[in-house]
C-alpha positions, 0 to 999 in steps of 0.5 A: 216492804215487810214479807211474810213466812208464807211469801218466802216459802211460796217464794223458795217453793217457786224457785224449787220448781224452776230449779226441776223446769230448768234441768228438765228443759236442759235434759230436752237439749232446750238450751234457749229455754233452760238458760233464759230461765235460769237467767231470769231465775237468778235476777229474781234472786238479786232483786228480792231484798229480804234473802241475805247475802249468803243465802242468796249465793247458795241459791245462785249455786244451785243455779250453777250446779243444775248447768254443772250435772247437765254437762258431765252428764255430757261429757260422760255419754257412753256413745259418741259426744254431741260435740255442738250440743257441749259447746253451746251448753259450754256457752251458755253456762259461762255467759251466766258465770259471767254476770255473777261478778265471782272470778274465782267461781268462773276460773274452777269451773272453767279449769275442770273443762280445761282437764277434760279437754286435756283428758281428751284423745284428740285435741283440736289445737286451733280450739283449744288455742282460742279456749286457753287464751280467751280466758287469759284475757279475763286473768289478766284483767284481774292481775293474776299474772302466775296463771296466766303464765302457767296457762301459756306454757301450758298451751305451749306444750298442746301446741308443742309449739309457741304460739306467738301473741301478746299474753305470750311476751308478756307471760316471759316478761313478767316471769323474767322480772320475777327471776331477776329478784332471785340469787343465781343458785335459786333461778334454775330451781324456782323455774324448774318448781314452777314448770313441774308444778303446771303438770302436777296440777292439771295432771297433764302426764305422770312423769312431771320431769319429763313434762319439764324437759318437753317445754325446755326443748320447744321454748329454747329458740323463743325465750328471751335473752335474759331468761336463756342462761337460767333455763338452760340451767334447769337440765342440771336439776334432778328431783329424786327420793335420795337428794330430796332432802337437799333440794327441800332446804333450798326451796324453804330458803326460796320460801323466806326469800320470796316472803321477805321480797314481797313476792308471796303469791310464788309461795304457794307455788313452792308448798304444792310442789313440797306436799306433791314430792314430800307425798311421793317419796314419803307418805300423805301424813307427812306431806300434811305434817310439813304444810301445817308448819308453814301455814303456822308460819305464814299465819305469825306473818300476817300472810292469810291470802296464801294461807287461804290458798293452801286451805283450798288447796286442801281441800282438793286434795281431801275432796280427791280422796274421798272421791277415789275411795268412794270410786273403789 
């Protein structure tokens, strides 16, 4: 079936004006209406054959945006939070992500909930429980076995205590064969890198060594005996501005090492904790200077998911930027 301009602009039209009823009834606490609209409005998208397919994922995410503002709108009331009305419009928004078939839409929006959740004065633990391991079921499912450890700890530390499940005996598991692979000098340090970089990114607490030595003291009588000795080790490690240096040729050793035993995805891991130390004791251009090495590097080897990975991650850091220098 051929279509005319006028029907593709009546049609862009049509969806422009479901677009403001949608907000519209989102404003009005309509969360029913608002969703089946938007539901509808995306199915409507799906189906209509002559939007391309990179058009038809910029409409979708207008569609997300529209449920993105509503809910900071939320989040940001100066009186006291409808906590029911949040959790509905929370609901409703992440069933709609789920349709779209796009792990890595779902798992950003998702993650900016987590930061507000942990931004929170007063954690429900129980709720925060189901939250975290609700999804870890959904990262599992797709393999991605380094968040889901870093979504256990993390959930160990709001516990402040182990919660004892399935996803947790398989997170030490999987961490522990990880581990095995590496020289004996090198455990500690990837261990300790790993833990610090889980409140790096969530920006949990400023002093990230002290979050390190929190989840070392409430996992030591849970962690498996063939992890014990390597976290033991980690309270011998210190990070500072003057052994820096040193630390920094141990974990571009790591780095070779973990590319040359096929385990790429912990090197990301290592070049956000180098960018986050290499920015603190130094500067941001130097920080920068020293990842574009290693994305030279990873690019000669042919690594292009990791190296899409530091992209991203780039670009966070940019987006941060410019939004703290816009907020000044």
């Amino acid at each position: 079936m051929t279509f005319s301009i006028d029907d593709k602009n009546q049609f862009l039209k049509d969806f422009q004006d479901k677009i403001l009823q949608g907000r519209q009834l989102l404003q009005n606490a309509n969360h029913q209406w608002a969703s089946r609209l938007f539901n509808n409005l995306y199915f409507e998208i799906e189906k209509t054959d002559w939007i391309l397919p990179q058009k038809k994922r910029q409409l979708i995410m207008v569609i997300t945006n529209s449920w993105w503002i509503y809910l900071n709108s939320l989040t940001k009331q100066k009186e006291r939070i409808d906590i029911i009305r949040l959790i509905d419009a929370y609901k409703r928004f992440f069933s709609f992500l789920s349709q779209l078939d796009e792990f890595d839409l779902f798992n950003n929006f998702w993650t900016e909930l987590l930061k507000t959740f942990i931004k929170a004065d007063n954690v429900n633990v129980e709720g925060i429980t189901k939250f975290i391991n609700s999804f870890c079921i959904k990262v599992k499912d797709q393999e991605n076995y380094l968040t889901l450890i870093e979504l256990q700890i993390l959930l160990t530390y709001l516990r402040k205590t182990v919660f004892p499940s399935e996803l947790f005996n398989f997170s030490l598991k999987f961490l522990g064969e990880i581990v095995y692979k590496l020289e004996p000098s090198k455990k500690a340090l990837l261990l300790f890198v790993f833990l610090e970089n889980i409140n790096i990114k969530n920006q949990i607490i400023e002093d990230s060594p002290k979050f390190v030595q929190i989840v070392n003291k409430i996992l030591a009588n849970r962690i498996p005996a063939f992890l014990k000795e390597d976290f033991a080790d980690m309270r011998k490690i210190t990070v500072n501005k003057l052994n820096f240096k040193y630390t920094l040729s141990d974990l571009e050793e790591l780095i070779y090492y973990l590319n040359d035993i096929g385990e790429f995805s912990w090197i990301i891991i290592i070049i956000r904790y180098i960018f986050a130390k290499l920015n603190e004791f130094e500067n941001f251009q130097v920080a920068l200077n020293y990842i574009r090495k290693f994305i030279d590097f990873l690019i000669s080897r042919n690594r292009f998911a990791i190296v899409y990975e530091i992209y991203d991650f780039l670009e966070d850091i940019f987006m941060y930027k410019k939004q703290k220098k816009l907020s000044i």
